[in-house]
C-alpha positions in Angstrom: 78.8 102.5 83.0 80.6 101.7 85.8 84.4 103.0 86.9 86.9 100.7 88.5 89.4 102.4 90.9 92.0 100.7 93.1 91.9 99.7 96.5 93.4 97.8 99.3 91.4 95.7 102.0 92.1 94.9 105.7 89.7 92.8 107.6 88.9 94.1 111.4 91.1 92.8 114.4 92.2 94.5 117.5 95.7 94.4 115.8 94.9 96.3 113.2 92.9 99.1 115.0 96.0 99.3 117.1 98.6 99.5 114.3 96.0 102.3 112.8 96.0 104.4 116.1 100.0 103.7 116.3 101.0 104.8 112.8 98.1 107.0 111.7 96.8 108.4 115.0 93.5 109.6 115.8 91.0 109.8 112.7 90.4 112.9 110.4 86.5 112.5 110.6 84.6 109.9 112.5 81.0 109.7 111.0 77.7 109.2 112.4 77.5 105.7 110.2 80.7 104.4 112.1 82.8 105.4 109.4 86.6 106.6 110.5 88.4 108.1 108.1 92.3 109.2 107.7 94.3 110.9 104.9 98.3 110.2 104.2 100.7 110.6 101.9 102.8 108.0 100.3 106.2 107.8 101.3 107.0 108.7 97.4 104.1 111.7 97.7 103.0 110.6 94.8 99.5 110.1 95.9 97.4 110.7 99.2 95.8 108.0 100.5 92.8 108.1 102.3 92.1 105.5 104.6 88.3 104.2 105.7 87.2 101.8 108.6 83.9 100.1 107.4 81.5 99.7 109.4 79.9 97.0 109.8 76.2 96.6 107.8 73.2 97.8 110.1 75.7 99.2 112.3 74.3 100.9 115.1 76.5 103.1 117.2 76.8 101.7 121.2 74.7 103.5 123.7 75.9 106.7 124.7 78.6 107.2 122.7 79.3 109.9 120.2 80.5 109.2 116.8 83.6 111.7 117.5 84.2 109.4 120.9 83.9 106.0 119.3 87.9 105.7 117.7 89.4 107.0 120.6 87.2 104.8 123.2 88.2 101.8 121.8 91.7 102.2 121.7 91.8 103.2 125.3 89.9 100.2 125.8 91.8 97.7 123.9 95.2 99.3 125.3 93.8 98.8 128.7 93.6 94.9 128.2 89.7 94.9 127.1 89.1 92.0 125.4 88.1 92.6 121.4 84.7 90.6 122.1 83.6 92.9 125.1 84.5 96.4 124.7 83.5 98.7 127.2 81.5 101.7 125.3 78.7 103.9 126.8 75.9 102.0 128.4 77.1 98.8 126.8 79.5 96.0 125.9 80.3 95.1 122.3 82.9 93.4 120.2 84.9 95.0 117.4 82.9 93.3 115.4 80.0 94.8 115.6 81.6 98.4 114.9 83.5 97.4 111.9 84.4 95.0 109.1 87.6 95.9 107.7 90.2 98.8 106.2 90.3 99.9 103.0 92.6 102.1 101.6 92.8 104.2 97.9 93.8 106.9 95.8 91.7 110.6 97.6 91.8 112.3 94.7 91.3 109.7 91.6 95.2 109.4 91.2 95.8 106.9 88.8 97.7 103.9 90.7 97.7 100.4 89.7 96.6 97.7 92.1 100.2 96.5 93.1 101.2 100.3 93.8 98.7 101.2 96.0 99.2 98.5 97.7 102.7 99.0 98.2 102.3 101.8 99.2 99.5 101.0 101.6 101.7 98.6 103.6 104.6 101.4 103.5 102.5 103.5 105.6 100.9 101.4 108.0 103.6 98.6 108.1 100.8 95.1 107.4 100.6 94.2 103.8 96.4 94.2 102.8 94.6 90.8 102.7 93.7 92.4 99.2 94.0 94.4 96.5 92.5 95.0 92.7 90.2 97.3 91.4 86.8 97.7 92.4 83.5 99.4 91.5 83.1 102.2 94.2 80.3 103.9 93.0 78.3 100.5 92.3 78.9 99.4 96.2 78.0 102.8 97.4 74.7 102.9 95.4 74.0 99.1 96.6 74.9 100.6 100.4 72.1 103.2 100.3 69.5 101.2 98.2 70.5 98.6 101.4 69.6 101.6 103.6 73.0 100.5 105.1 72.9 96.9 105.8 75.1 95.5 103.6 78.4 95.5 104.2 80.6 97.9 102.6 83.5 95.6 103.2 81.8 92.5 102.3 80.8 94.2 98.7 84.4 95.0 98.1 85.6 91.9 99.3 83.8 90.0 97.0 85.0 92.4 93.9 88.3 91.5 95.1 87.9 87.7 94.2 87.4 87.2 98.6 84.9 85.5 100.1 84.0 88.0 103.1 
């Protein structure tokens, strides 16, 4: 039996890892899978929200750099003028797109939010409305992530849940 739960859906630009680093700051956790990870409140604390940067299926972290470095490198580098396609990181160059797909954003704790209120609330905190937003089947695309051994896209399964061609 499977569970829908609510979430919101960003894809991946320089913009948006920019208005993330400006309104949420550095990341709670940073994961060896390329995962970042935040937790707010809504301005009505009615829920927390947590906050996830997908990365990007088969995502392999650059050369050299730690998982706890990765956030923080590409802001610097992207503040400095780097271009989204070339990022400087370790011992090589790659684009944002290689690191991640997209935002999501949903209820931490299982609070029970429609759709329209989370995102709402989504865009009240970090100030750019979602490309999406329903309910989708997390622990269906998590299952399908690991029987993938991590090369589908996260992004790309919610994506399509959401009615969105990825």
């Amino acid at each position: 039996m499977s569970s829908a739960s609510p979430a919101a859906v960003w894809p991946i630009s320089a913009p948006l890892v920019l208005t993330l680093d400006d309104r949420l700051g550095l990341p709670l956790d940073g994961y060896v899978n390329g995962t970042q990870t935040w937790l707010t409140d809504d301005e009505a604390d009615t829920a927390t929200l947590e906050w996830r940067l997908h990365p990007v299926g088969a995502y392999t972290p650059p050369r050299g750099v730690s998982h706890h470095d990765l956030w923080e490198l590409v802001t610097t580098a992207l503040r400095a003028g780097a271009s989204p396609d070339a990022l400087p990181l370790g011992a090589e160059h790659r684009s944002l797109t290689s690191l991640w797909d997209g935002l999501e954003c949903f209820p931490a704790y299982g609070e029970d939010l429609e759709p329209a209120v989370l995102a709402g609330a989504a865009r009240a905190v970090l100030g750019v409305a979602p490309a999406a937003a329903g309910l989708v089947d997390h622990e269906r695309a998590g299952e399908e992530w690991t029987r993938s051994h991590g090369t589908r896209s996260l992004m790309g399964m919610l994506l399509e849940e959401l009615g969105h061609a990825p």
